[in-house]
Rosetta silent file (secondary structure, phi, psi, omega in degrees, C-alpha in Angstrom):
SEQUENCE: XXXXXXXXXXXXXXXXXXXXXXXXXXXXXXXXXXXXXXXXXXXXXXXXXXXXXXXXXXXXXXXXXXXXXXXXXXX
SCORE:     score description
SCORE:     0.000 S_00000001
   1 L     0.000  -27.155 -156.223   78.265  -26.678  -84.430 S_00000001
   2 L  -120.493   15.514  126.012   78.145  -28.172  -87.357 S_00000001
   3 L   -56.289  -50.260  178.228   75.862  -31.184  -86.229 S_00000001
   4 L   -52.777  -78.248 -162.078   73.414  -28.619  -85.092 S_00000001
   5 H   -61.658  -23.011 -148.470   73.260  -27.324  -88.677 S_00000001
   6 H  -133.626    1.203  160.576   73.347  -30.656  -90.570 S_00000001
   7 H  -103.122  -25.759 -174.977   70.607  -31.585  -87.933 S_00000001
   8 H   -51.950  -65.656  160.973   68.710  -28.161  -88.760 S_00000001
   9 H   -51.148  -62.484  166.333   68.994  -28.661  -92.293 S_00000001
  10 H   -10.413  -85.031 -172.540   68.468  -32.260  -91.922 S_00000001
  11 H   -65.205  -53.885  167.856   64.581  -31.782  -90.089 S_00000001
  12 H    -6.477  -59.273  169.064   63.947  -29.166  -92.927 S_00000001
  13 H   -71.506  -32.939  178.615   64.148  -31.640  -95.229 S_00000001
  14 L   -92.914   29.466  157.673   62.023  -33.932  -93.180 S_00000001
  15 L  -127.907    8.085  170.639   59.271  -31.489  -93.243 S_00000001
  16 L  -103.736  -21.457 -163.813   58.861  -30.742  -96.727 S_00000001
  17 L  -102.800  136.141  177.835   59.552  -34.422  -97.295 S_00000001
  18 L   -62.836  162.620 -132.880   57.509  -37.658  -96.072 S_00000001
  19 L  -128.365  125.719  166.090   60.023  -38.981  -93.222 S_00000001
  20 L  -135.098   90.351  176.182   61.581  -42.747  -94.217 S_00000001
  21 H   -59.093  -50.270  177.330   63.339  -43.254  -90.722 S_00000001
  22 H   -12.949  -40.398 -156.712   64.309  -46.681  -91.842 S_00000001
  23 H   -96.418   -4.143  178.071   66.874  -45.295  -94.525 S_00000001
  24 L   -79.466  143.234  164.925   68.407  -43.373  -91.759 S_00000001
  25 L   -82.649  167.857 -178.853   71.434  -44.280  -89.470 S_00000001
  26 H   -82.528    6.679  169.488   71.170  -44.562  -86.061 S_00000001
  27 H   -76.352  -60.049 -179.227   73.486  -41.562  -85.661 S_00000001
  28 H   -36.671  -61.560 -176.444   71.520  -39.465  -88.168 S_00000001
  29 H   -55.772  -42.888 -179.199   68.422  -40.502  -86.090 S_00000001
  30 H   -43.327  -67.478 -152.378   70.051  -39.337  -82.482 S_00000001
  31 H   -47.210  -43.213  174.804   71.604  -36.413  -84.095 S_00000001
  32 H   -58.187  -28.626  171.464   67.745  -35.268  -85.067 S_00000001
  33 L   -22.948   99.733 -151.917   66.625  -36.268  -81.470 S_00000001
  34 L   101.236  -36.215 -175.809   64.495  -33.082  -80.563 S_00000001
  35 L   -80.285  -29.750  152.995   64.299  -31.646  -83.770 S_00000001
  36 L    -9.765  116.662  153.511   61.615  -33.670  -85.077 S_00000001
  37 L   -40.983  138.318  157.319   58.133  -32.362  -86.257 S_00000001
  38 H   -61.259  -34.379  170.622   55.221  -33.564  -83.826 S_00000001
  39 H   -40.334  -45.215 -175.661   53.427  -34.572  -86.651 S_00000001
  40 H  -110.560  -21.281 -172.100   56.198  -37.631  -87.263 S_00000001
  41 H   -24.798  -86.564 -174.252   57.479  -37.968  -83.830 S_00000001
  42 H   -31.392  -18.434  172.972   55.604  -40.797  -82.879 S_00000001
  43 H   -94.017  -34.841  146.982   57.044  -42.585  -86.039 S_00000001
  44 H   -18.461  -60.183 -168.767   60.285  -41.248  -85.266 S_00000001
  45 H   -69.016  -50.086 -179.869   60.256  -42.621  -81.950 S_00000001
  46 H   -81.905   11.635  156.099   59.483  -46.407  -82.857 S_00000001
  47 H  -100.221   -7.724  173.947   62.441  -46.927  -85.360 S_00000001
  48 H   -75.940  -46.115 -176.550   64.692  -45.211  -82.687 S_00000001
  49 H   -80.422   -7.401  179.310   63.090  -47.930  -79.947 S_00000001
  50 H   -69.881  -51.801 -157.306   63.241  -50.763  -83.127 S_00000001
  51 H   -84.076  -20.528  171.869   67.011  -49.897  -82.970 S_00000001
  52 H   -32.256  -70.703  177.518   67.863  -49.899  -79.155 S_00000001
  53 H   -21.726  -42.216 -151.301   69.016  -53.496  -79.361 S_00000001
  54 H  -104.456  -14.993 -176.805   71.777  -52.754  -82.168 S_00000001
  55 L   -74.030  171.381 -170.830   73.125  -49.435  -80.323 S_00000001
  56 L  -113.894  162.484  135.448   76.387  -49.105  -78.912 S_00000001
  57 H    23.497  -81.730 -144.780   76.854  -47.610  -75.256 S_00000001
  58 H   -79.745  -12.263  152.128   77.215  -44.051  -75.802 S_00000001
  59 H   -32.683  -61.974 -166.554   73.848  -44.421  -78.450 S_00000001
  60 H   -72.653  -48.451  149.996   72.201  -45.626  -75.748 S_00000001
  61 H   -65.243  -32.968  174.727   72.631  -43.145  -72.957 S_00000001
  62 H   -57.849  -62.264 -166.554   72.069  -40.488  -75.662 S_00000001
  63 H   -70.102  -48.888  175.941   68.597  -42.027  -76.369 S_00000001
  64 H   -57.869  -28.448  177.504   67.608  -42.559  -72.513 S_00000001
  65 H   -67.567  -56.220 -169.181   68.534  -39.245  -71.378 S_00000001
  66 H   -71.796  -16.510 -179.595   66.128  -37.734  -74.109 S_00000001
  67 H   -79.514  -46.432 -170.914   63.283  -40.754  -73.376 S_00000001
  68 H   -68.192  -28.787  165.009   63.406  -39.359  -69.557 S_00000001
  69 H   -50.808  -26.025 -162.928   63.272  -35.883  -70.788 S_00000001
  70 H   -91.986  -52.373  163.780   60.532  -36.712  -73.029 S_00000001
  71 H   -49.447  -47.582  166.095   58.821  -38.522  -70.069 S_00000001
  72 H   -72.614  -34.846  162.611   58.848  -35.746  -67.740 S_00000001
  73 H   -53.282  -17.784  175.327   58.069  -33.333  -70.139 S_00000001
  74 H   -65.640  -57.369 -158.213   54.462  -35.437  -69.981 S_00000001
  75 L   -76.374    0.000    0.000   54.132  -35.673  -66.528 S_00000001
């Protein structure tokens, strides 16, 4: 519960504020994973795939299960 709210709050803030994923952890970024404006996604998305390399295991399945989700929501 109280990820959901500290991700809630979190994308709040990144939608009154321009979005500096960089300064972000890669947790912070998962935990936001969905929550994201459309507007930033796409910038979102290519400091999440900059970071793939550096993730640990369970990081990693977190971000492909939402990249197939995200993929099929396309198709």
């Amino acid at each position: 519960m109280k990820k959901i709210l500290f991700a809630c709050l979190f994308s709040l803030t990144l939608l009154c504020a321009k979005a500096d994923f960089s300064e972000m952890s890669t947790e912070e970024l998962i935990a936001l994973i969905g929550y994201v404006d459309q507007s930033i996604e796409a910038h979102f998305y290519k400091e999440l795939d900059r970071r793939v390399a550096q993730m640990s295991e369970g990081q990693k399945a977190l971000y492909e299960e939402d990249k197939i989700r995200r993929d099929n929501a396309k198709n």
